[in-house]
KOLGU-843596 format. One record per residue (C-alpha): residue number from 0; residue in three letters; x, y, z. Coordinates in steps of 0.1 Angstrom, whole numbers, plus 5000, padded with zeros to 4 digits. Last residue first. Example, Ala and Ser with C-alpha at 12.3 -4.5 7.8 and 13.67 -1.06 7.14 Angstrom:
BEGIN
- n	res	px	py	pz
- 1	SER	5137	4989	5071
- 0	ALA	5123	4955	5078
This chain:
BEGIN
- n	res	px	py	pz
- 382	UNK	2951	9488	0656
- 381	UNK	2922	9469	0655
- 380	UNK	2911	9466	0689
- 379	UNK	2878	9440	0696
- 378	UNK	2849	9456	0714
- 377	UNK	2843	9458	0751
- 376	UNK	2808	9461	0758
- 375	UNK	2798	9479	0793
- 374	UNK	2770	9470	0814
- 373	UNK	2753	9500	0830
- 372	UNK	2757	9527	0856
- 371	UNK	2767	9556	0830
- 370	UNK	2796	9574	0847
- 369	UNK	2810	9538	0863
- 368	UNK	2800	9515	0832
- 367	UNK	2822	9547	0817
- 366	UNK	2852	9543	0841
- 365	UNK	2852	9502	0835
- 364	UNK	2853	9510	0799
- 363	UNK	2884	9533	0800
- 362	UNK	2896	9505	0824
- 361	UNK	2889	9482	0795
- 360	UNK	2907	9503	0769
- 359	UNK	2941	9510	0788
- 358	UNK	2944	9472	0793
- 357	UNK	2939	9464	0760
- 356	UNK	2961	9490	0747
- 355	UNK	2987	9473	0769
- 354	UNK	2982	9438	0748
- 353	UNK	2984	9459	0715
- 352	UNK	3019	9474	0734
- 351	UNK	3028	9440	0729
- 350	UNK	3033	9409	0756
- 349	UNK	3031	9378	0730
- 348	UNK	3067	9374	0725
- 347	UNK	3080	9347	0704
- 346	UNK	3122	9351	0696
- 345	UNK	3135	9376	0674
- 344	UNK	3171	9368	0678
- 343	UNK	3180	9398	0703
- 342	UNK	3150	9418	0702
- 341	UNK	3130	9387	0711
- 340	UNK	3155	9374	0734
- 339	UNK	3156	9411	0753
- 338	UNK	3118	9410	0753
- 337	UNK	3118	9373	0775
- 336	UNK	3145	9380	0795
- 335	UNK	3127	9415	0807
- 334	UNK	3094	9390	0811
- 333	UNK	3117	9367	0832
- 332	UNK	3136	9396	0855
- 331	UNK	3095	9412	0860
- 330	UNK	3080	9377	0873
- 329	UNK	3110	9367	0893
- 328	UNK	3124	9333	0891
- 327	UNK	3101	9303	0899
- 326	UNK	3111	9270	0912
- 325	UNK	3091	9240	0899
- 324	UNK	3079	9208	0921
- 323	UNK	3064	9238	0947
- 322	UNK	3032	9217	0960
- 321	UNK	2999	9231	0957
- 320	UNK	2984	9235	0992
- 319	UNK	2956	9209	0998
- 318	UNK	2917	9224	1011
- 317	UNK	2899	9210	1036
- 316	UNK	2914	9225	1068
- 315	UNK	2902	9260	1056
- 314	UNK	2872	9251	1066
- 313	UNK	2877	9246	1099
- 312	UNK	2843	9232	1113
- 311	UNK	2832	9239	1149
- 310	UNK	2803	9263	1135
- 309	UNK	2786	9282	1160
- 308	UNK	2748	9272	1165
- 307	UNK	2719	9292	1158
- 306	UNK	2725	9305	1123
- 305	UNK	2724	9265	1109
- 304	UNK	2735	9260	1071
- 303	UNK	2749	9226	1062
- 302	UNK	2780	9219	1045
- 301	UNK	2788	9189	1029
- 300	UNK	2829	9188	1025
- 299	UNK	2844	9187	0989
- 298	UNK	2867	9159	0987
- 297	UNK	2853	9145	0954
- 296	UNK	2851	9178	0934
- 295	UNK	2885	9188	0944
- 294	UNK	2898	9212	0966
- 293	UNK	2929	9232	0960
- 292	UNK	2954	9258	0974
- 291	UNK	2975	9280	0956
- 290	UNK	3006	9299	0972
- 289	UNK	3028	9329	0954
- 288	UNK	3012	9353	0948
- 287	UNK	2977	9342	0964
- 286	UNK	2958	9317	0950
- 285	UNK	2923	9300	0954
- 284	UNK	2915	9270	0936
- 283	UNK	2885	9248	0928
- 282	UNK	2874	9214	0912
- 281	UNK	2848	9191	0892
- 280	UNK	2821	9221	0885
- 279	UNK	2847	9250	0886
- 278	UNK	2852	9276	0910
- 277	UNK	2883	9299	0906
- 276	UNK	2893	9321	0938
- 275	UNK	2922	9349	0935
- 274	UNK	2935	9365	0958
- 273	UNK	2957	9398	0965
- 272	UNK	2973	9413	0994
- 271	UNK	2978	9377	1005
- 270	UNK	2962	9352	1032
- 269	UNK	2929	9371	1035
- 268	UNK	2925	9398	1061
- 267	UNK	2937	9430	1048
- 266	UNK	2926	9463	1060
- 265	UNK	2905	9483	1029
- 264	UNK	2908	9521	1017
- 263	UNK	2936	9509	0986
- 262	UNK	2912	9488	0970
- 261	UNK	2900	9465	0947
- 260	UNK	2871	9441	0944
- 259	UNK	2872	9415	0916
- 258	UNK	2840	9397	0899
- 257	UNK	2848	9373	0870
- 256	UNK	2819	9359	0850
- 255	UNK	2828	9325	0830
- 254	UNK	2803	9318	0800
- 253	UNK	2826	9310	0772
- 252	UNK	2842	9345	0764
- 251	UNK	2844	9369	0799
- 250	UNK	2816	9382	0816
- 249	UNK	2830	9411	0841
- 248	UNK	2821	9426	0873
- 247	UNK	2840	9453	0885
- 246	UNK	2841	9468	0921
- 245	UNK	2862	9501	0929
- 244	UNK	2886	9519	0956
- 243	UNK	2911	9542	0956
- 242	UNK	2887	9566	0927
- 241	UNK	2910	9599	0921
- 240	UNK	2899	9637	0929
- 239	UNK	2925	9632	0965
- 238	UNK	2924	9667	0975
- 237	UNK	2958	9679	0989
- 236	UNK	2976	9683	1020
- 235	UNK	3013	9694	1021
- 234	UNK	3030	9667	1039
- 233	UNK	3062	9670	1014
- 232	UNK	3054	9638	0999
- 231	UNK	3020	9646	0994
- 230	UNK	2993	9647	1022
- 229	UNK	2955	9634	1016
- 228	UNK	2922	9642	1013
- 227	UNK	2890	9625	0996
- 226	UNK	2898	9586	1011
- 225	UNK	2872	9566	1001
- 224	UNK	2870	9579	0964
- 223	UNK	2846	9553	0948
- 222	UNK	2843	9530	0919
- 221	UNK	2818	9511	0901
- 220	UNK	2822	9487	0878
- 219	UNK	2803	9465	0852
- 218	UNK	2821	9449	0819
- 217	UNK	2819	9433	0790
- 216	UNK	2838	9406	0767
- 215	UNK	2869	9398	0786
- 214	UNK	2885	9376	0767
- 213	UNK	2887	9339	0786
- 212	UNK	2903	9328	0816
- 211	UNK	2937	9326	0822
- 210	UNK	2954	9350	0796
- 209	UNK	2920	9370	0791
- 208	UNK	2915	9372	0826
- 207	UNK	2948	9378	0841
- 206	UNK	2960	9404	0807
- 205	UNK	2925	9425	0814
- 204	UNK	2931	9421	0851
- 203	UNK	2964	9441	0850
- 202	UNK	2952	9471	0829
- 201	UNK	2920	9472	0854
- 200	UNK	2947	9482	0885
- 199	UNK	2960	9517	0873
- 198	UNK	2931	9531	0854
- 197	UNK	2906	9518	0881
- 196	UNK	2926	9524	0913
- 195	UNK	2928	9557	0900
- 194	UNK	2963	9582	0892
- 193	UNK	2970	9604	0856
- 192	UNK	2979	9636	0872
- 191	UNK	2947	9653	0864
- 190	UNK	2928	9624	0883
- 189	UNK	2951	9629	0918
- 188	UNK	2949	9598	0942
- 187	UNK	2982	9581	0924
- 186	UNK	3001	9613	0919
- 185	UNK	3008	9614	0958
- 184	UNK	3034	9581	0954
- 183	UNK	3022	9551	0972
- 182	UNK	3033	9535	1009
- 181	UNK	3023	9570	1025
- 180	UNK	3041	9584	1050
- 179	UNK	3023	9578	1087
- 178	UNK	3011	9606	1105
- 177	UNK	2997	9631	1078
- 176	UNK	3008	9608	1048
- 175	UNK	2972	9590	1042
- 174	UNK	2984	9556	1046
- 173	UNK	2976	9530	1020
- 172	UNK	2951	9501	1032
- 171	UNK	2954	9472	1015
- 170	UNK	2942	9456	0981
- 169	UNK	2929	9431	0956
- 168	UNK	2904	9406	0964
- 167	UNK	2894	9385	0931
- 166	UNK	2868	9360	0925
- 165	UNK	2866	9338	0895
- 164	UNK	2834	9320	0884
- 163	UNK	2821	9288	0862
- 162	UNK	2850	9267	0852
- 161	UNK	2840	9235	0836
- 160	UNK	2862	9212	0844
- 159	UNK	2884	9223	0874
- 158	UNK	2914	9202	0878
- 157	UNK	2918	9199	0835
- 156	UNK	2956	9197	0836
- 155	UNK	2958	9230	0815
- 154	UNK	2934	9247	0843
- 153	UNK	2957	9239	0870
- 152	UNK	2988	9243	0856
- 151	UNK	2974	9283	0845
- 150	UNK	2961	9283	0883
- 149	UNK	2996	9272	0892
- 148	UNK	3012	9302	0870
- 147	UNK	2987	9324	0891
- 146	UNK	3003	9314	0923
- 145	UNK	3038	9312	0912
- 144	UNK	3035	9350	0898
- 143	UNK	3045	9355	0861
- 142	UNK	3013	9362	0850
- 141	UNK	3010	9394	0873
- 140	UNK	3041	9407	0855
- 139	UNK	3025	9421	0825
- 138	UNK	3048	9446	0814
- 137	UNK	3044	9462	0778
- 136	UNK	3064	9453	0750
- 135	UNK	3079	9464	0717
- 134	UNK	3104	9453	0688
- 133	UNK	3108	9486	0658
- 132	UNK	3093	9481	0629
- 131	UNK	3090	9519	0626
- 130	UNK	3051	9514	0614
- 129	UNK	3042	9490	0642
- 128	UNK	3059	9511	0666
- 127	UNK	3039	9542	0652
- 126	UNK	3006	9520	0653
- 125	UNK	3015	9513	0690
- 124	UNK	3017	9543	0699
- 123	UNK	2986	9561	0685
- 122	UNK	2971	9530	0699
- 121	UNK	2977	9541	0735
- 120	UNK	2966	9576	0729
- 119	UNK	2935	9567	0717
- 118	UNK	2929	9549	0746
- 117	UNK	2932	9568	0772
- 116	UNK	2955	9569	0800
- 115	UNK	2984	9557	0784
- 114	UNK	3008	9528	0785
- 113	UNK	2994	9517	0818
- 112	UNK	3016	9496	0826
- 111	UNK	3052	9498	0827
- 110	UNK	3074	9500	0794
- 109	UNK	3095	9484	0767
- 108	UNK	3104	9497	0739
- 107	UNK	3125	9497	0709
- 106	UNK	3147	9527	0699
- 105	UNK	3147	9542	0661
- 104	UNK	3145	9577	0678
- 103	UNK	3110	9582	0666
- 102	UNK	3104	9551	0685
- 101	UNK	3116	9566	0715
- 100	UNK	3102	9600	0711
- 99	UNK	3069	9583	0703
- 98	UNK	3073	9565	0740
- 97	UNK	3083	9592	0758
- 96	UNK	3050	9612	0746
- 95	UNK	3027	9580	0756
- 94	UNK	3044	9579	0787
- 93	UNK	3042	9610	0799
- 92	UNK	3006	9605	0818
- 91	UNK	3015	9573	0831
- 90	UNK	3044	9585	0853
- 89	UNK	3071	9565	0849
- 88	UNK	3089	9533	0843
- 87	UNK	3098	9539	0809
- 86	UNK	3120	9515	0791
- 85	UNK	3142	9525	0757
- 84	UNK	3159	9490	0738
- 83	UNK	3190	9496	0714
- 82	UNK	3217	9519	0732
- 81	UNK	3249	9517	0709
- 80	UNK	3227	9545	0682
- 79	UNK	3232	9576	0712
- 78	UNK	3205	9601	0703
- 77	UNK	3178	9587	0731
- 76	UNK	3205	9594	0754
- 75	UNK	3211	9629	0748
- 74	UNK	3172	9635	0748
- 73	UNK	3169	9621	0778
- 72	UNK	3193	9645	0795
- 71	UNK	3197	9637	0830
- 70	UNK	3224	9610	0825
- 69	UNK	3234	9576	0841
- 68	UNK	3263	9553	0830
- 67	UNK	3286	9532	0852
- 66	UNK	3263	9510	0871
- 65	UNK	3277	9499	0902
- 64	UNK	3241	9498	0920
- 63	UNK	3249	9521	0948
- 62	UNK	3269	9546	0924
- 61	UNK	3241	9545	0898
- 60	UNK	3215	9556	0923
- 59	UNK	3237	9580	0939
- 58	UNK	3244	9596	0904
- 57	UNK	3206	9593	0894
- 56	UNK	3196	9613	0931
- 55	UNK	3221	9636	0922
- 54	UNK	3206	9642	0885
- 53	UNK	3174	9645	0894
- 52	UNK	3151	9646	0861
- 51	UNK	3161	9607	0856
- 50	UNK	3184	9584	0831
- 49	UNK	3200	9555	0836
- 48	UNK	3218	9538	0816
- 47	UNK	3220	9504	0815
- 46	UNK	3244	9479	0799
- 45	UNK	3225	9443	0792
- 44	UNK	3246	9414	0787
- 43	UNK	3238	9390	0757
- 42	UNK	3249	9356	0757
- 41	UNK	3258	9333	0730
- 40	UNK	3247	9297	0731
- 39	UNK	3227	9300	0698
- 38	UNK	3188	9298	0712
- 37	UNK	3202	9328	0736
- 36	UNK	3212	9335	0774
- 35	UNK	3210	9365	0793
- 34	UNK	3234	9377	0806
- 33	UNK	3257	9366	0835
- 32	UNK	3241	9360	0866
- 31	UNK	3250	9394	0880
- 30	UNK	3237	9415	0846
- 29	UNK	3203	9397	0848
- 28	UNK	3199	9406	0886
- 27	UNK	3209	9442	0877
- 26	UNK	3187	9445	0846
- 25	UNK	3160	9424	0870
- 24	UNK	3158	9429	0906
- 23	UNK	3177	9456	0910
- 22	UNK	3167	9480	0880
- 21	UNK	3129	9467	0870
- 20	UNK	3116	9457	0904
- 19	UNK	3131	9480	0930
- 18	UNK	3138	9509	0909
- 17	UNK	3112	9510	0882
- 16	UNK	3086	9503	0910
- 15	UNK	3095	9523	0933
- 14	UNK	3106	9552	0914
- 13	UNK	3140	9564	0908
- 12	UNK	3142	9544	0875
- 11	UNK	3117	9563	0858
- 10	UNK	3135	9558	0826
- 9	UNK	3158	9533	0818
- 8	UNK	3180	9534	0786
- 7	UNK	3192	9496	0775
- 6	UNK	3223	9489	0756
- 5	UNK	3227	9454	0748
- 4	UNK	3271	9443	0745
- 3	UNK	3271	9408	0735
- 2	UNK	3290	9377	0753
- 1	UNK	3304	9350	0730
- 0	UNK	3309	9314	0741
């Protein structure tokens, strides 16, 4: 068995998210198991480099990790033909520019959601990817989770019938940074800098509803800045000009209307940070990210409603956990196993940059039902 060299350029590693979910939990997790495996029985390992503005912090980085390669100069390793695949992890506002220097660099790409913050922007990409013929994804990890992969085995098996509604609760509260440091970088709360619960959170729920669902076919949202000041990383305090919190309502192809609350002003008291809850006439579901819990239409309790006396009943007690008969790898190391296939041997992959534009053009609709307060349509892309 053959092992092949894949050179992959990461971007944005230094971040949370590139750094904990992308670098260690995926390209390094990948690299420790030993590749990735192909339809041939040949293995492909990927070499990273990583590249960052901070060239100390990318040294240390790369030292921790045993990675041998890091740079500060982007532009030296976008010239460099033995790296194949360019990934972005971050800000959103660059990452349209990054992109078309990629792609303009023959690279494919991979990158974290949103690809852009408007639209146009995100389809200017994706037509120049199309045009290069180059291999190109977008992250969509919240399909990966157990507890929405048992909502997908749910609705395959036929458990709910007729689904009728979804229900999601997305959030917690993210410290200000005056006398506890913030969980979420300072960019997020600032409009001009590309941050918004709206931009950054509706991206994933057009990819959960139309994946699990049904396409999303309008929307209704409002959002809110809860929060309007804040402190940055270096406790200087700024004015946050970006929603943190919003409420979207949206009527998806075949009937079903989703409604999902999210928010980074709100304590959490629900059994994950977010949930989902799907009615249907012969079943329903909630899940979390990882757990799902059922009750059927036959062992659905009769309540009754009575103000003046406390209800004895435990709810909760009527519902039956979905058992774990599967194990599930990480949502972010599968979908990066998934793109390097399809660059690989050109294996099936569904997750495009189209698919990000989607995402990038339902929060832009979401932000004008906001503006406008009215139902929003959301047509079909053609890119």
């Amino acid at each position: 068995m053959t092992t092949q060299r894949l050179g992959v350029i990461m971007n944005g590693v230094t971040g949370r998210m590139g750094l904990n979910q992308h670098l260690i939990r995926s390209i390094i997790a990948i690299r420790d198991a030993g590749g990735v495996l192909l339809g041939n029985g040949e293995r492909v390992m990927p070499d990273p480099i990583l590249v960052g503005r901070d060239a100390d912090k990318v040294e240390r980085l790369a030292a921790k990790f045993n990675v041998q390669r890091w740079t500060a100069d982007l532009d030296q390793a976008l010239d460099n033909k033995t790296d194949s695949i360019f990934f972005d992890a971050a800000t959103t506002q660059a990452r349209p520019m990054l992109l078309t220097r990629a792609i303009e660099a023959g690279k494919h790409v991979y990158c974290e959601k949103p690809i852009a913050t408007n639209l146009d922007e995100a389809l200017a990409v994706v037509r120049l990817a199309d045009a290069a013929g180059v291999k190109h994804g977008t992250v969509q990890d919240k399909l990966f989770l157990p507890g929405l992969k048992k909502l997908a085995f749910l609705r395959d098996s036929g458990f709910f019938g007729r689904i009728l509604s979804v229900r999601g609760e997305f959030g917690y509260w993210v410290f200000e940074g005056d006398w506890q440091e913030a969980q979420r970088p300072s960019w997020n709360y600032r409009s001009e800098d590309g941050g918004g619960i709206i931009l950054d959170m509706v991206c994933h729920w057009r990819y959960v509803l139309d994946n699990l669902f049904g396409d999303v076919e309008s929307v209704s949202c409002t959002g809110s800045t809860d929060i309007p000041e804040r402190f940055d990383e270096t406790g200087k305090k700024y004015r946050a000009t970006a929603d943190d919190s919003a409420y979207a309502t949206f009527r998806l192809k075949g009937g079903v209307i989703a409604h999902i609350n999210m928010s980074w002003a709100t304590r959490v008291y629900r059994d994950d940070l977010v949930t989902f809850q799907v009615d249907g006439v012969n079943g329903s579901a909630v899940a979390g990210l990882t757990d799902c819990v059922i009750q059927a239409r036959q062992a659905t309790p009769r309540p009754v409603w009575n103000p003046d006396q406390k209800r004895m009943h435990d709810f909760y007690a009527d519902w039956q956990r979905v058992p774990d008969n599967t194990s599930y790898d990480n949502g972010f190391k599968a979908q990066w196993e998934m793109f390097i296939r399809h660059v690989c041997e050109d294996a099936p992959y569904q997750y495009t940059l189209l698919e990000g534009a989607k995402g990038v053009q339902l929060a832009e609709c979401a932000q004008q039902s906001w503006r406008e307060r009215r139902w929003i349509d959301v047509a079909p892309i053609k890119p």
